[in-house]
N, C-alpha and C positions, 0 to 999 in steps of 0.2 A: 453530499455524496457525489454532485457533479464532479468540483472542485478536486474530489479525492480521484475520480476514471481520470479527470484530465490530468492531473499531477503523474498518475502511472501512465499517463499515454507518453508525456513528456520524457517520464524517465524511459520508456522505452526507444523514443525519438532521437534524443541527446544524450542518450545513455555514455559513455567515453571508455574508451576501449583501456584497461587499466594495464600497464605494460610494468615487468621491472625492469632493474639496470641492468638486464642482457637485453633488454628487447621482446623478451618470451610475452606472449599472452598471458593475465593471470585470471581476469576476468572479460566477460563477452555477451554483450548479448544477442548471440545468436545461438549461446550455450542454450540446451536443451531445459535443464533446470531452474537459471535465469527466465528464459521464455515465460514456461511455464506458470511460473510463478507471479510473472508481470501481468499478463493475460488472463490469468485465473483472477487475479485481485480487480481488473478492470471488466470483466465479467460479471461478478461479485456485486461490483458498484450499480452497471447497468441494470442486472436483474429487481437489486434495491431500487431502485428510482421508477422501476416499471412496476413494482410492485406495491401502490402509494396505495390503496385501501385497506392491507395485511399487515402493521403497523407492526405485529410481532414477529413477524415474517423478515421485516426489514432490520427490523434489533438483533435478530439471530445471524441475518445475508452481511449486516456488521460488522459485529462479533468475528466472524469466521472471517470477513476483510481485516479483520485487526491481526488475528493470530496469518494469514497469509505475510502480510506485510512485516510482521514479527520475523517472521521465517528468511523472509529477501533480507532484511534487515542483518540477521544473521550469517546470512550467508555470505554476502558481504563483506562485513567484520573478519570473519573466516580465514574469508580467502585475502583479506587482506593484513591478516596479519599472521598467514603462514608465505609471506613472499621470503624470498631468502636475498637479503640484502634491502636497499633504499629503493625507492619510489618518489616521485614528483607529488608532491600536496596539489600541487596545480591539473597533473595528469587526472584523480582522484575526480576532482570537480564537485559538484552539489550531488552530483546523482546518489551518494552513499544517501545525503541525508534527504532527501526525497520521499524516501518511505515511511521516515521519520512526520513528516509535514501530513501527507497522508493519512497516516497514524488519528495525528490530532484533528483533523478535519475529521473522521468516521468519529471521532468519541464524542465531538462538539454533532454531529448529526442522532448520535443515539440520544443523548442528553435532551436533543430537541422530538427525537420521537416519544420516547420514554414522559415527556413532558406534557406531549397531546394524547398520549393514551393516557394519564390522569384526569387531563381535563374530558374527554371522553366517559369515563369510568365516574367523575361526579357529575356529571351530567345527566347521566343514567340514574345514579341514584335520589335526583328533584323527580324524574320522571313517577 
């Protein structure tokens, strides 16, 4: 969960301003929606990591990092493939797939909560 706040802290850092061949802005993030959405998933992460004795708490705070970052994910895609003409692969940079990376660190973290609250739950039941 660390690993996934810093990954969206980065893509907020290094985010690359995605320009087409006029020049025009197509993506940003200082966009409102972008923001939003980078900050909420990085919120997300922090509240999960503060939140280490609620173990279902943190599978759900997840979850809902997963579908956020689905959503950037998308939005993304989007906006990049309603530009009207070519764009630089280079301009683009890793930041599309960031969310991606992301992504799989939260599912590799629930797998590992989801794995202590079993052992949890047999644990209980020797009691």
């Amino acid at each position: 969960m660390i690993l996934s706040a810093l990954i969206m802290g980065a893509l907020y850092l290094w985010f690359p301003v995605v320009n087409d061949a006029e020049g025009a802005v197509v993506i940003e993030r200082s966009e409102p929606l972008v923001f939003g959405l980078i900050f909420g998933s990085i919120a997300l992460a922090v509240i999960a990591i503060l939140s280490y004795k609620k173990r279902q708490l943190q599978f759900v705070l997840n979850r809902l990092n997963i579908l956020l970052n689905f959503v950037l994910l998308g939005v993304f895609v989007y906006r990049s493939l309603t530009i009207s003409g070519e764009t630089l692969v280079s301009e683009k940079g890793i930041g599309v797939l960031l969310p991606i990376i992301s992504i799989v660190f939260l599912v590799l973290a629930n797998k590992a909560i989801k794995r202590d609250e079993d052992l949890v739950k047999s644990v209980d039941r020797l009691r």
